[in-house]
C-alpha positions as CSV (number, residue, x, y, z in Angstrom):
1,X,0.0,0.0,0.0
2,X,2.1,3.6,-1.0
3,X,2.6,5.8,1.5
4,X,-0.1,8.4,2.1
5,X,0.3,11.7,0.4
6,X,0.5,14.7,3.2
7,X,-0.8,18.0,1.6
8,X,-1.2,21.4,3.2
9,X,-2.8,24.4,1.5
10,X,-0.5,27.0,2.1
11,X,2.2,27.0,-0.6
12,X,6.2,28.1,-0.1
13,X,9.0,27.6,-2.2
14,X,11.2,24.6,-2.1
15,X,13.9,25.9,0.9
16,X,16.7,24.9,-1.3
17,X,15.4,26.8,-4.9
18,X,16.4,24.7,-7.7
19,X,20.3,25.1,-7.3
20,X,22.2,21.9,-7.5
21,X,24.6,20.6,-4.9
22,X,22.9,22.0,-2.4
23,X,24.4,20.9,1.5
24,X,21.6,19.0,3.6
25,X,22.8,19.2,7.3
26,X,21.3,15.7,9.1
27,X,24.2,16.7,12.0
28,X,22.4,16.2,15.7
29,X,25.0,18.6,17.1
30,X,23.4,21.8,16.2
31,X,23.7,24.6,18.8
32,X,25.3,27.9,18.1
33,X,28.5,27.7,17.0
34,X,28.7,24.3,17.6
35,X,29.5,21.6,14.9
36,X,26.6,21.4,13.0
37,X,25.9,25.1,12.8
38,X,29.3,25.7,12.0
39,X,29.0,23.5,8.9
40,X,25.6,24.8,7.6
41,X,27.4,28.2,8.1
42,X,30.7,27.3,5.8
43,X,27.8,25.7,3.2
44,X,26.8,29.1,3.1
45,X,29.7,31.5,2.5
46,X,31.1,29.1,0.2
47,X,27.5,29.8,-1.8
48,X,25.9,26.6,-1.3
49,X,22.5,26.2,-0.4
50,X,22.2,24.7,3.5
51,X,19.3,23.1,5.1
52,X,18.9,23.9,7.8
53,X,20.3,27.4,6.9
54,X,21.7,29.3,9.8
55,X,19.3,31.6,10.3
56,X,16.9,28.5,10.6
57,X,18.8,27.1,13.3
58,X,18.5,30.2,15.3
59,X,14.7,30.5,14.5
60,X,14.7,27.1,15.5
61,X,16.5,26.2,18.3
62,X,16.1,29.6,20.2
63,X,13.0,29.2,22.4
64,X,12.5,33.0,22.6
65,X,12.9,33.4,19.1
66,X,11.3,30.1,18.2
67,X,8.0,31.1,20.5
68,X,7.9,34.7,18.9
69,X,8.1,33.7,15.0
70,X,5.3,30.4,15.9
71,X,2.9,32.4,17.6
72,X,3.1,34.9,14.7
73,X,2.7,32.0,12.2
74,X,-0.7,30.4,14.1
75,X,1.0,28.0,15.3
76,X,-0.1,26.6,18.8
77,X,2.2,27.5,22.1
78,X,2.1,27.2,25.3
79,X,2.1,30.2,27.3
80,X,5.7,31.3,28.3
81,X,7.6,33.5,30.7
82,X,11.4,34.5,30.6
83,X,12.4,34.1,34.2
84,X,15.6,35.0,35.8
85,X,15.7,34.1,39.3
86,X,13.9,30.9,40.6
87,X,11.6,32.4,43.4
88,X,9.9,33.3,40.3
89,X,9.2,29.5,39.3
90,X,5.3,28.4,39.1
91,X,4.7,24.6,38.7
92,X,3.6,22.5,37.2
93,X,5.9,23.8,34.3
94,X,8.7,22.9,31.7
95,X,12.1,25.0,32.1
96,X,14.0,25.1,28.9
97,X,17.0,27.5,28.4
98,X,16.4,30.9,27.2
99,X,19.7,30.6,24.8
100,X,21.0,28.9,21.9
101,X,24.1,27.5,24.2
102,X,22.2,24.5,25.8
103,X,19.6,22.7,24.0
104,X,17.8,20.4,27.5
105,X,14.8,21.0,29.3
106,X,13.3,19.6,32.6
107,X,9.7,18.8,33.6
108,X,8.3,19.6,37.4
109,X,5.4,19.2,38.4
110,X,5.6,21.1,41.6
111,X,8.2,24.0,42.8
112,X,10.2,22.1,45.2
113,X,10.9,20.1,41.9
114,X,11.4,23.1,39.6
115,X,13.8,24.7,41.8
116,X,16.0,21.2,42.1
117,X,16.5,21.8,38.4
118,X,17.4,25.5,38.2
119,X,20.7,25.3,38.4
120,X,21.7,23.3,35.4
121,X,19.0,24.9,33.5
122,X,20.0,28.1,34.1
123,X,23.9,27.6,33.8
124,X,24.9,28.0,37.3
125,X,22.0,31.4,37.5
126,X,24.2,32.9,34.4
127,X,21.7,32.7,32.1
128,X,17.6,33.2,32.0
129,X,15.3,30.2,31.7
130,X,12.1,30.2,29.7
131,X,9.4,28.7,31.7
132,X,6.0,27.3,30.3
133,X,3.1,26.6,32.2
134,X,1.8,23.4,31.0
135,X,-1.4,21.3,31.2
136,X,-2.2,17.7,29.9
137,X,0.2,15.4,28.9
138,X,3.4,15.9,27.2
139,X,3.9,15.0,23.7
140,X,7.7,14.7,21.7
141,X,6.8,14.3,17.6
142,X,9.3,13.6,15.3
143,X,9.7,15.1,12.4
144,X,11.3,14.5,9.0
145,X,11.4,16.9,6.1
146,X,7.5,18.4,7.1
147,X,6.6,14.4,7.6
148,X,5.8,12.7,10.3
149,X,4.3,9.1,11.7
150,X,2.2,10.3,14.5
151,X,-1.7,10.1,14.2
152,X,-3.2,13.7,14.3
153,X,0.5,16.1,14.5
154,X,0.9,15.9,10.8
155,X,-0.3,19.5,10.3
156,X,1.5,20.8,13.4
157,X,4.7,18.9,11.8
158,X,4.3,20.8,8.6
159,X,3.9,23.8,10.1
160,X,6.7,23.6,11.9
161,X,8.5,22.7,8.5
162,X,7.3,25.5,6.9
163,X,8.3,27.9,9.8
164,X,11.9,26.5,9.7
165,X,13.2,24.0,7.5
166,X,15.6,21.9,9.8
167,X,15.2,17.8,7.9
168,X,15.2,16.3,11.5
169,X,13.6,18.0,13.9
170,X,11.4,16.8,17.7
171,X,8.3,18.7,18.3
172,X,7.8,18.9,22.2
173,X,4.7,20.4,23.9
174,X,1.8,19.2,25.8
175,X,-1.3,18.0,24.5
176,X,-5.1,18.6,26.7
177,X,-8.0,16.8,25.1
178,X,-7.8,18.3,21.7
179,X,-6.2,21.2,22.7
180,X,-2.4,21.3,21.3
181,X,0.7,23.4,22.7
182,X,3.9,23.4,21.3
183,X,6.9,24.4,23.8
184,X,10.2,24.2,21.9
185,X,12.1,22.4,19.4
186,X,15.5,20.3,20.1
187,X,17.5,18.2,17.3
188,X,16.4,15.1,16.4
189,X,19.4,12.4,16.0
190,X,19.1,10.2,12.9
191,X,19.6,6.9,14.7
192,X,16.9,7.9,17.0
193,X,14.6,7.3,13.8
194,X,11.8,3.8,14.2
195,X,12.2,1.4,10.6
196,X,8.7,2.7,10.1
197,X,10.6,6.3,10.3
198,X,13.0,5.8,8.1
199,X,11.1,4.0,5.4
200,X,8.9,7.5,5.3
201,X,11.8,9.3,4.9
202,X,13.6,7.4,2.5
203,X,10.3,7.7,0.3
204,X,9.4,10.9,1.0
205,X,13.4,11.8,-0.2
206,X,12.3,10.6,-3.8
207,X,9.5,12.7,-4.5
208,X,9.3,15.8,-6.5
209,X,8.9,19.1,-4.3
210,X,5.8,20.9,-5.4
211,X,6.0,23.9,-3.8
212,X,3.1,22.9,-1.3
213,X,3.8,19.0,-0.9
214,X,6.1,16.2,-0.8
215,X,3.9,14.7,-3.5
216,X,3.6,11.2,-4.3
């Protein structure tokens, strides 16, 4: 039985244009100026097109930024507070760092709990913490090239895709009833892939690229 056909309605252009030998960056080591960024980054000052770009990376994997640009683009979030001292912790909540240096988070579900976790979140109190107030049950999506396997996230995986084009990517947030929030994004590490996963991905890599599709 072929794979089903996802399609969304809202059109973009292919993130790599029609230029060949174009760099696609699968590395799971992807925080600023770490080895994967650094290698998307000399992709593009030697003019070759890199996905993830760099700019994607920071959209991406920033939760201040990555929070800001979803919200704008419809996308569901939770609701989030920078926080830079841990009296200020509510619970139950998800701490994830407010910088592109650490890519971790930690769950609590009281403040007892939250506060036993500030430390390594926040670097030792050097750096602020983004904290979500959560409800329902946590949810971590994986997501390949706009695809994905899980029932019911496939438009929430495409829009993610068409917010920032990083191939491998988890989708972490908290699902209540019906009601979905995203929280943040962290790399997704290619052998962390199911067969069912990777047999997607491997047929999704052969299709044409509409402009609104991976179409069949």
């Amino acid at each position: 039985m072929p794979a089903q056909t996802q399609r969304r309605p809202k059109p973009h252009a292919s993130p790599l244009g029609a230029v060949p030998g174009a760099f696609v960056n699968l590395s799971h080591n992807l925080r600023y100026v770490e080895a994967g960024y650094l290698a998307s980054m000399d992709a593009e000052l030697n003019g070759v097109p890199a996905l993830p770009a760099t700019r994607d990376l920071l959209a991406a994997f920033h939760p201040v930024v990555f929070h800001h640009l979803a919200k704008k683009a419809g996308l569901p979030v939770a609701p989030m507070r920078v926080i830079e001292d841990e009296e200020e912790i509510e619970a139950p909540c998800r701490l994830v760092p407010a910088h592109q240096y650490m890519l971790d988070h930690a769950d609590a579900q009281t403040v007892r709990g939250a506060a036993r976790q500030w430390n390594s979140v926040s670097m030792g109190g050097a750096q602020p913490v983004c904290m979500y107030l959560v409800k329902g049950k946590p949810f971590d999506v994986r997501s390949f090239l706009g695809m994905t396997t899980a029932a019911g996230k496939e438009d929430l995986v495409w829009g993610v895709w068409n917010l920032v084009h990083v191939p491998l990517v988890r989708l972490l947030g908290y699902q209540d009833g019906d009601d979905i929030a995203l929280t943040h994004l962290e790399p997704l590490r290619l052998g962390d892939l199911t067969q069912r996963d990777l047999n997607l991905f491997a047929e999704v890599s052969e299709r044409p690229y509409s402009g609104v599709s991976w179409t069949a």
